[in-house]
C-alpha positions, 0 to 999 in steps of 0.5 A: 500500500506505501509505495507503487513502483516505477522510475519515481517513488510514488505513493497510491491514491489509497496511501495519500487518502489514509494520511490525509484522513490521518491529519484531519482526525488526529491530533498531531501536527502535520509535520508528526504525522509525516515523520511517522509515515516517513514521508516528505512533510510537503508531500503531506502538506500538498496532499491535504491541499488537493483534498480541500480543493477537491472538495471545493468544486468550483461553479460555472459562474466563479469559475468563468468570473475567475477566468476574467479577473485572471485576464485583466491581472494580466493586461494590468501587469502588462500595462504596470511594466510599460508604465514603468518603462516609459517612467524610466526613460522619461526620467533619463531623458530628463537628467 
């Protein structure tokens, strides 16, 4: 149940299931909890992650809505770099 083989170390769905469930009903902290299964602590903590995500579904509205901010943080953060470009190069100019 540890460890599937192949060329990386990986662990099953089952395992990765069984330690989340570990943290969520025991009272350890993550970091106990990855040292008694022998386990990378950020594994750990990526795993429990993914399980809150996945449990989190996204509806269609958010998820479009989400796809719109992400559009204009982008342009924003275009624009920012041209503004400070055109600040700089004006400022050179000046001197």
């Amino acid at each position: 149940m540890k460890k599937q083989s192949g060329s990386k170390s990986r662990y099953s769905p089952e395992y990765k299931a069984e330690a989340v469930r570990l943290c969520s009903v025991d009272g350890r902290s993550q970091n106990q909890i990855a040292k008694s299964l022998g386990i990378n602590q950020t594994a750990l903590n990526r795993w429990v992650r993914e399980s809150q995500e996945a449990l989190t579904p996204v509806s269609g509205d958010v998820a479009k809505r989400l796809k719109q901010l992400e559009e204009e943080n982008r342009i924003l953060r275009m624009e920012h770099e041209i503004l400070k470009k055109a600040a700089a190069f004006f400022a050179k100019n000046q001197s």
